[in-house]
C-alpha positions, 0 to 999 in steps of 0.5 A: 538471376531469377528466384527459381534459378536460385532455388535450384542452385541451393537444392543442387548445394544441398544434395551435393552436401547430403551425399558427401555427409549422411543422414546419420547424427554426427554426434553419439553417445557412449552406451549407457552413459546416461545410465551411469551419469549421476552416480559418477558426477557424484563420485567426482564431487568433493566431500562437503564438511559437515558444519555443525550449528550450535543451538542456543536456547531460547529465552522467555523474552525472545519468543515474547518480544513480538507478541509485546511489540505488537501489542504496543503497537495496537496501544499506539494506534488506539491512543493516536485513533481516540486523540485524533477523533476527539473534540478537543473540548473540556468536558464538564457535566458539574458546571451550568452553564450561565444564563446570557447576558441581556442588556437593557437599552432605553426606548430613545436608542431604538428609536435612533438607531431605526431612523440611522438606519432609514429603512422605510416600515415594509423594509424594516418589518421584513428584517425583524420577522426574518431575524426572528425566524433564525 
């Protein structure tokens, strides 16, 4: 069967149903009923108990414990921030410090220690006027 053939079946259903049914809304509602609704589902609601809190007073420390909180924790915070950001090095202004040691080593151990060492003189100048600069 072709789709046309089919489309004239369903219409002919249809009407055939329309005529049977109506137009009309099958469902209706009772005049003025949203009128009244709210007050009769109210009317039909238990009564609820009353249920009354006992006030305590409030105390000094009650109203006072999170201002201190607080304040405890930005005490915290400092003491953590400063110890984190600190040298960890003694500071001590009194003290001078010692001058450095020099030692004293003879002409002979110089001259040892360049011929161990068998740089030529180029070689060894370059080292000493690059050591110097440092």
């Amino acid at each position: 069967m072709s789709n046309k053939k089919r489309g004239e079946k369903r219409m002919k259903e249809e009407d055939i149903l329309l005529k049977k049914i109506g137009k009309e809304h099958s469902f209706k509602v009772p005049e003025g009923y949203f009128e009244n609704l709210t007050s009769e589902v109210m009317d039909k609601l238990p009564e609820k108990e009353k249920v009354a809190f006992k006030e305590e007073p409030v105390s000094t420390w009650t109203r006072l414990k999170p201002l201190v909180y607080m304040a405890a924790m930005f005490v915290g915070a400092a003491l953590i921030i400063r110890v984190a950001s600190s040298d960890h090095k003694p500071v001590n202004n009194d003290v001078v410090a010692p001058e450095p040691e020099t030692e004293v080593v003879s002409d002979q151990m110089i001259d040892f220690a360049v011929e161990g060492a068998m740089l030529d003189d180029y070689s060894l100048y370059v080292y000493l006027s690059d050591a110097s600069v440092e």
